[in-house]
C-alpha positions as CSV (number, residue, x, y, z in Angstrom):
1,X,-40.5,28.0,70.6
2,X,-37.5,26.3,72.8
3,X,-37.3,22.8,71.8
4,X,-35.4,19.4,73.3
5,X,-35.4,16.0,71.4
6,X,-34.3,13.9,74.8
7,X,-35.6,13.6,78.4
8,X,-32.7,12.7,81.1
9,X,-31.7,16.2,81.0
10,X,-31.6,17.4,84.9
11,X,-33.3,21.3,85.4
12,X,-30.9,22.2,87.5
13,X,-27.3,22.2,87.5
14,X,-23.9,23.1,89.7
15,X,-21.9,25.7,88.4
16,X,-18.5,27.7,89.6
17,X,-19.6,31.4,90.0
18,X,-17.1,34.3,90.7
19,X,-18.6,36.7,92.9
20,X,-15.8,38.6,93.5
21,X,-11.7,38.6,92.6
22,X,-10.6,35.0,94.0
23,X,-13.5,34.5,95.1
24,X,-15.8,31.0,93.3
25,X,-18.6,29.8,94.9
26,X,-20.5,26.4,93.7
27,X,-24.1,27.5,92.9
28,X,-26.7,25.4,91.8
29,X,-28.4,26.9,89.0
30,X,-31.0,25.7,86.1
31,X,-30.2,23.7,83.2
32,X,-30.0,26.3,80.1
33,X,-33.1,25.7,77.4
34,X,-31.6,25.2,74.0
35,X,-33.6,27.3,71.1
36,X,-34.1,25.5,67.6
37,X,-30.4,26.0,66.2
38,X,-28.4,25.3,69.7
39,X,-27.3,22.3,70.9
40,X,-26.6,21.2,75.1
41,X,-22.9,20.3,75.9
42,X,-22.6,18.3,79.1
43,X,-19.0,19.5,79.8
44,X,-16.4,16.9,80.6
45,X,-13.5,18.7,80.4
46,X,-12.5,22.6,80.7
47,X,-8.4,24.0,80.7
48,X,-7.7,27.2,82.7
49,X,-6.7,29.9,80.4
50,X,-4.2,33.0,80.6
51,X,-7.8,35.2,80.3
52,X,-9.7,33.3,83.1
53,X,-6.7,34.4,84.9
54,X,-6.7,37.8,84.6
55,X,-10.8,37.9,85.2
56,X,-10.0,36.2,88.7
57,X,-7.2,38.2,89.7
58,X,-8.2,41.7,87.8
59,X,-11.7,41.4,87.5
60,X,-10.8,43.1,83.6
61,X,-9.3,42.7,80.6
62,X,-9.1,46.0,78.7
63,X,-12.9,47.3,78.2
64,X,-14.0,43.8,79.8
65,X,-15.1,44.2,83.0
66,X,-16.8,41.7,85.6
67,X,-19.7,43.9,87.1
68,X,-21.6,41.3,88.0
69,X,-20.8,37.5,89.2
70,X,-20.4,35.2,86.7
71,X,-18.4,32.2,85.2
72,X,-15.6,31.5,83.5
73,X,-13.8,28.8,81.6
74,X,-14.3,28.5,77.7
75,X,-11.6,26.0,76.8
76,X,-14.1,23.1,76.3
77,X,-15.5,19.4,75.4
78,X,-17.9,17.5,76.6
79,X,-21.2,15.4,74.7
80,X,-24.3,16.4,73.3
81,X,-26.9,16.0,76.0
82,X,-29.6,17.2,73.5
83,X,-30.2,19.1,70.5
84,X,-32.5,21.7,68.8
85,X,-35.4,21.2,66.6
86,X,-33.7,23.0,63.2
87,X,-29.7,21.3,64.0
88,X,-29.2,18.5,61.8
89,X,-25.5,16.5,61.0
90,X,-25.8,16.2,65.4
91,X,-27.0,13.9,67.7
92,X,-27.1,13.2,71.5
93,X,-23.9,11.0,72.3
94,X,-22.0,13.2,69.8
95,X,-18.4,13.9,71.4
96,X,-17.6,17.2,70.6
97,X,-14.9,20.0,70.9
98,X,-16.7,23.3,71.3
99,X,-15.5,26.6,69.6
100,X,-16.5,29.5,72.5
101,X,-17.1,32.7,70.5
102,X,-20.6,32.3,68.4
103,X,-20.5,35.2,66.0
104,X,-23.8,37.4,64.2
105,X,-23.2,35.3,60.9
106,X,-24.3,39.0,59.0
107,X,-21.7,41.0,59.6
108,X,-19.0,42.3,57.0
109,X,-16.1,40.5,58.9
110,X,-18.5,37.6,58.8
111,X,-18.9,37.4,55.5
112,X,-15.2,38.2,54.9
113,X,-14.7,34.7,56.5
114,X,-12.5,36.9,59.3
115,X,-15.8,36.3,61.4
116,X,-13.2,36.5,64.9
117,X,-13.6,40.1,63.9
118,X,-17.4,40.0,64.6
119,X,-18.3,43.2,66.7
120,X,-21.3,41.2,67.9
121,X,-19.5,37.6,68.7
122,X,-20.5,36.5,72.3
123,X,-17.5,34.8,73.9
124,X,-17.7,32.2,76.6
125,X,-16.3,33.7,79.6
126,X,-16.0,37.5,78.4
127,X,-18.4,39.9,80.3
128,X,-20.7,39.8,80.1
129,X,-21.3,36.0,78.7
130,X,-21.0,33.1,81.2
131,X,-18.3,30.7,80.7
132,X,-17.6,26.8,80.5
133,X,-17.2,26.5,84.4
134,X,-20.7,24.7,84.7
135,X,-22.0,20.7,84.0
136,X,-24.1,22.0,81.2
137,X,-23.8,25.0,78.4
138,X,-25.7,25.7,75.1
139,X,-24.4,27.0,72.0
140,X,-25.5,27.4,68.5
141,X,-24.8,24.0,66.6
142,X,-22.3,25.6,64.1
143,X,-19.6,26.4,66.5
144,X,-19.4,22.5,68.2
145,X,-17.1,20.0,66.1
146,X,-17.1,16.4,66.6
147,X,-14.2,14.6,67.8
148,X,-13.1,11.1,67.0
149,X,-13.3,8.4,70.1
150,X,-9.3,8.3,69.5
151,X,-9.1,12.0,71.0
152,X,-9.1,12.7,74.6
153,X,-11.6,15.3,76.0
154,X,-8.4,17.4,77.6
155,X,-6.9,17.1,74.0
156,X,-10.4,18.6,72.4
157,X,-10.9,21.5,75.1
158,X,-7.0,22.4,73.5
159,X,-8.2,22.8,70.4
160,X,-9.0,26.4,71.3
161,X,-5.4,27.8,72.8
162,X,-4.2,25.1,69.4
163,X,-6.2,27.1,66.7
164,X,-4.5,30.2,68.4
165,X,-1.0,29.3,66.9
166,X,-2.7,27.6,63.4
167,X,-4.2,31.0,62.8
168,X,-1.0,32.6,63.7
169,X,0.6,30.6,61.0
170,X,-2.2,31.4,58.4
171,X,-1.5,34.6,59.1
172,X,2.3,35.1,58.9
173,X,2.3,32.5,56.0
174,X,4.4,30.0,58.2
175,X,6.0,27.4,55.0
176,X,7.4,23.9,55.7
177,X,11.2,24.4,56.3
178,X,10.6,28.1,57.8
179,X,12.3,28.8,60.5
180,X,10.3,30.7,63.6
181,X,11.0,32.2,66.9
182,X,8.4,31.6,69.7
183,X,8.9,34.4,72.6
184,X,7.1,33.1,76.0
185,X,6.3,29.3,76.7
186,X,2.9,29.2,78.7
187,X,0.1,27.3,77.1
188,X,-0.7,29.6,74.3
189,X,2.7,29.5,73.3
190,X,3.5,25.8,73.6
191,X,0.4,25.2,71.6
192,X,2.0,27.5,69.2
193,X,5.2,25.1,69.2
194,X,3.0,22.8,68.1
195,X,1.5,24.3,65.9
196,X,4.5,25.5,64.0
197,X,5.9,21.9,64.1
198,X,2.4,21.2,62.4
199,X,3.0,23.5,59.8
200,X,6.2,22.0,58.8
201,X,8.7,24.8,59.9
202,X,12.2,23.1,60.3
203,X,13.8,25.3,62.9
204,X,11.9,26.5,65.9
205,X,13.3,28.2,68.5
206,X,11.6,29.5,71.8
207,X,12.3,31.4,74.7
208,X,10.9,31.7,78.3
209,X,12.7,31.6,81.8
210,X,11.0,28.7,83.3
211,X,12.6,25.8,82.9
212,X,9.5,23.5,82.9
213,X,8.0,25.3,80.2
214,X,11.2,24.9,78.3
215,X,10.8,21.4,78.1
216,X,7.5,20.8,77.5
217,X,8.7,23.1,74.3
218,X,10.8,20.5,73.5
219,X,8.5,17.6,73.8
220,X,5.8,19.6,71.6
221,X,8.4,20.5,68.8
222,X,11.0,22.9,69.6
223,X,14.7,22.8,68.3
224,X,16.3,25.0,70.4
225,X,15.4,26.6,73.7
226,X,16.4,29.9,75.7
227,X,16.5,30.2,79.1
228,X,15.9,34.6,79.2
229,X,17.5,34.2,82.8
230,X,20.8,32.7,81.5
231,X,21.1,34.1,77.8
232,X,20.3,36.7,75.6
233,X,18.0,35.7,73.6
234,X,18.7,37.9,70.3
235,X,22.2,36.2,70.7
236,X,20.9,33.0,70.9
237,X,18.3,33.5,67.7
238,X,21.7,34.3,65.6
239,X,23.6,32.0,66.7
240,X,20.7,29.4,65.6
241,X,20.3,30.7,62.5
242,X,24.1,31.1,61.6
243,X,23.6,35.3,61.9
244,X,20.7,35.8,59.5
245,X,17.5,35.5,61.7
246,X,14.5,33.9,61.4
247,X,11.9,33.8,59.0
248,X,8.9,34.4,61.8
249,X,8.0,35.7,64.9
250,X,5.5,35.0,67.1
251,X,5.4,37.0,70.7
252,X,3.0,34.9,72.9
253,X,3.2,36.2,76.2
254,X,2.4,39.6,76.0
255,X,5.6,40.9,77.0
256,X,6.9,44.2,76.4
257,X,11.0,42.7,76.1
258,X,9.6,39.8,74.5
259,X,7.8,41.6,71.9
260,X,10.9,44.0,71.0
261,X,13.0,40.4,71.3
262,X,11.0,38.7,68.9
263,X,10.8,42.1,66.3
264,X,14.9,41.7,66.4
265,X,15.1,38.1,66.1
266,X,14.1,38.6,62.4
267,X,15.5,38.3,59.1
268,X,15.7,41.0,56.3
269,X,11.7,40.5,55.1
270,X,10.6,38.9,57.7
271,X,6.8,38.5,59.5
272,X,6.1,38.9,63.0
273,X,2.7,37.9,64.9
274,X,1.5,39.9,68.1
275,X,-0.3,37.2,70.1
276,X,0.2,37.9,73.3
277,X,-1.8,41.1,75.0
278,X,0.4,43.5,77.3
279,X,-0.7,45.2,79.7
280,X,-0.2,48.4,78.8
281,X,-1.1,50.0,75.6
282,X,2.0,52.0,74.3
283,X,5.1,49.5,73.6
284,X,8.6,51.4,72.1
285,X,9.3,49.2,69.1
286,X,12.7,49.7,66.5
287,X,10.9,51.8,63.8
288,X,14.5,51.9,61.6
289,X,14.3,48.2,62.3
290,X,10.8,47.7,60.9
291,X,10.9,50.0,57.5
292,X,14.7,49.4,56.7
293,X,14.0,45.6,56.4
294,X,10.6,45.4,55.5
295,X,9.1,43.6,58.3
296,X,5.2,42.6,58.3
297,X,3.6,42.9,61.2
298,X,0.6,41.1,61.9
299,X,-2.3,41.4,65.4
300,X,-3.5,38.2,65.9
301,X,-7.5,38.3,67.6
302,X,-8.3,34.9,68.2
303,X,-8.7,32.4,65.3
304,X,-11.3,31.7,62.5
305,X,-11.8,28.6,60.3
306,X,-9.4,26.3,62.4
307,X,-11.4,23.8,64.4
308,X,-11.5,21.1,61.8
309,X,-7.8,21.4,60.8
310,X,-6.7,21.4,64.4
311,X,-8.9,18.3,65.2
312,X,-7.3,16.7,62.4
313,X,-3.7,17.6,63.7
314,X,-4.3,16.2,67.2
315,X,-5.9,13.0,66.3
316,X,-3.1,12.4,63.6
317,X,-0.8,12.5,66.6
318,X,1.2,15.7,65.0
319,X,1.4,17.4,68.8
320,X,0.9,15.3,71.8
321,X,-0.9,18.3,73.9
322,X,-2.7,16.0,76.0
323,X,1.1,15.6,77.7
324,X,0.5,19.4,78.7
325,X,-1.9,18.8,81.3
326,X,-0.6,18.6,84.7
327,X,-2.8,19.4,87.2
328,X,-6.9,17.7,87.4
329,X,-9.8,19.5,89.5
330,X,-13.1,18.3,89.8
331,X,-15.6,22.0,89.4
332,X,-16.1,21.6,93.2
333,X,-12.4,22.6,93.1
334,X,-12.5,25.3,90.5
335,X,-10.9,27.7,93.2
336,X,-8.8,25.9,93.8
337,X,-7.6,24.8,90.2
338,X,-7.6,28.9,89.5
339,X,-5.1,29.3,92.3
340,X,-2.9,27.0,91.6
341,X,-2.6,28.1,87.7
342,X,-2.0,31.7,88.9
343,X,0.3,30.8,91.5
344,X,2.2,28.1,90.5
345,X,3.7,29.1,86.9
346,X,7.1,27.2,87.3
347,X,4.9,23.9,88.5
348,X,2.0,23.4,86.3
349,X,1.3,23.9,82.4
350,X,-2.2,23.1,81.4
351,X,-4.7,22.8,84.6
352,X,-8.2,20.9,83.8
353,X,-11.3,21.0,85.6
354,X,-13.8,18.4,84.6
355,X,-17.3,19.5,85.7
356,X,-18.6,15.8,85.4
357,X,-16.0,14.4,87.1
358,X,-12.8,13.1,86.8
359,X,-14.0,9.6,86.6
360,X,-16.1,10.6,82.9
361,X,-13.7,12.1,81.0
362,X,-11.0,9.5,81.3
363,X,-8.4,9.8,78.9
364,X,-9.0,7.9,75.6
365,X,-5.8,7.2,73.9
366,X,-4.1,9.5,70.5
367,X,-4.6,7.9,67.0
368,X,-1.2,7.7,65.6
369,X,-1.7,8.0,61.6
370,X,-0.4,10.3,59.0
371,X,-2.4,13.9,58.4
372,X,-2.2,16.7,55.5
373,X,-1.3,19.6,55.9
374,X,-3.3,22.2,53.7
């Protein structure tokens, strides 16, 4: 049986469909029913990612096709409109940031706590599940965090592209006083920046060849920055690290030179993360390189286990992400919005849609107080 505990809740609802490559249409469509262990978001705030990119201007990523209109967006926050009869720890008012990819819960990755490796998970905004680009979503009550009134909704919809670089750090075992290389500066990988800063690494050194991204690097955490147009970036990594290399890699922009960059930016022993997704399968990587110094490679797929951490981060103040968003749509605008994050690289970082409004998701101040890190 499909339960609510609170009336106000409209049946219908606007929502930003894609019908077609660049092509959004506003729809009105009805108000999802939530089942016992779901909860309803009204969305406040959604950021355009790299992926929602690719499904407006591809139609695909990988096996991923759109065969059918649908909706993207799954970087989100918003409040909980209402909330099933078996959810408990939630109620209606809750602010909340909202983790996109509900997984089966059963599944050997599951129980492995690697549960990003569900075969099973259904993403927000991967065909063929709908996305964040509406007023109103459901989603089962496990995978929606509460944020403190001290965190912005922008800043809690970048909790998602955040936990990206914290598990990239789980994973390569990133210590306080590492040092790291960061290869490719759009929003994954400035999230990354901050990320690593969060982690404690001393010396962190990123690469990309537009200049804005550069420094907003700088402002998230970054100690030195390469311009690829102007300098080699291998040169640059050395002359950092007074010849040796750095402790860790992370490749964030699913780059082909950028990946083989960040491989030889390494020290002797040292770990390097594959974030970003090329687009073509087959990349020629230094095989000598890799054996002869003992370098662990790691795929990163996602996240798992972050949210809470990365909450606490950006309401300790640790990375300032809300400074990231540049550009504001309301989701009449959606089309908009998507063009001008594809088109407009060297202009904008972070573009928001807020399918509320602009008005109800005004920005709410960081808490500035000391955090952990565990």
């Amino acid at each position: 049986m499909l339960y609510m505990t609170t009336n106000g809740v409209p049946q219908t609802m606007k929502a930003a469909v894609m019908h077609h490559i660049r092509d959004i249409r506003i729809e009105e469509v009805p108000v999802p029913v939530i089942a016992p262990d779901e909860v309803l978001v009204k969305v406040m705030a959604v950021g355009i990612c790299g992926s929602d990119l690719h499904y407006y201007s591809h139609g695909r990523i990988g096996k991923y096709v759109v065969e059918k209109p649908m909706i993207l967006g799954h970087e989100c926050s918003g409040d909980i409109a209402a909330v099933g009869s078996e959810v408990s720890g939630l109620q209606v008012g809750d602010r909340v940031a909202v983790e996109p990819g509900v997984t089966c819960g059963q599944c050997e990755a599951c129980k492995e706590g690697r549960y990003n490796l569900c075969p099973d998970v259904q993403f927000l905004a991967t065909p063929p599940v709908d996305g964040a680009f509406v007023q109103y979503i459901k989603i089962r009550a496990d995978f929606v965090f509460p944020i403190p009134d001290s965190l912005s909704y922008e800043a809690a919809a970048l909790v998602e592209p955040f936990s990206v670089g914290i598990h990239a750090a789980a994973r390569t075992s990133l210590q306080p006083g590492s040092s790291i290389a960061i290869m490719g500066m759009g929003p994954v990988g400035l999230t990354a920046v901050a990320a690593a800063k969060a982690f404690g690494a001393s010396t962190i050194i990123v690469s990309d060849m537009e200049p804005l991204r550069l420094e907003a690097a700088r402002r998230m955490g970054a100690t030195h920055t390469i311009n690829v147009k102007e300098q080699d970036p291998l040169e640059a990594v050395q002359q950092a690290t007074n010849g040796k290399g750095v402790d860790v890699a992370w490749e964030t922009a699913g780059n082909p030179k950028a990946l083989q960059a960040a491989l030889g930016s390494l020290r002797r022993g040292g770990k390097m993360a594959i974030v970003g997704l090329p687009p073509q399968n087959d990349i020629p990587l230094n095989v000598p390189f890799i054996a002869d110094n003992e370098v662990d490679i790691y795929g990163i797929f996602r996240y798992a286990n972050t949210y809470p951490k990365a909450i606490r981060f950006l309401d300790a103040g640790l990375a300032d992400v809300q400074a990231l968003v540049t550009d504001q749509y309301s989701l009449e605008q959606t089309g908009e919005a998507m063009e001008r994050a594809l088109n407009y690289k060297s202009e904008c970082l972070k573009v928001v849609v807020y399918p509320n409004g602009l008005l109800a998701a005004a920005q709410i101040p960081y808490a500035k107080t000391p955090v952990t890190v565990e």
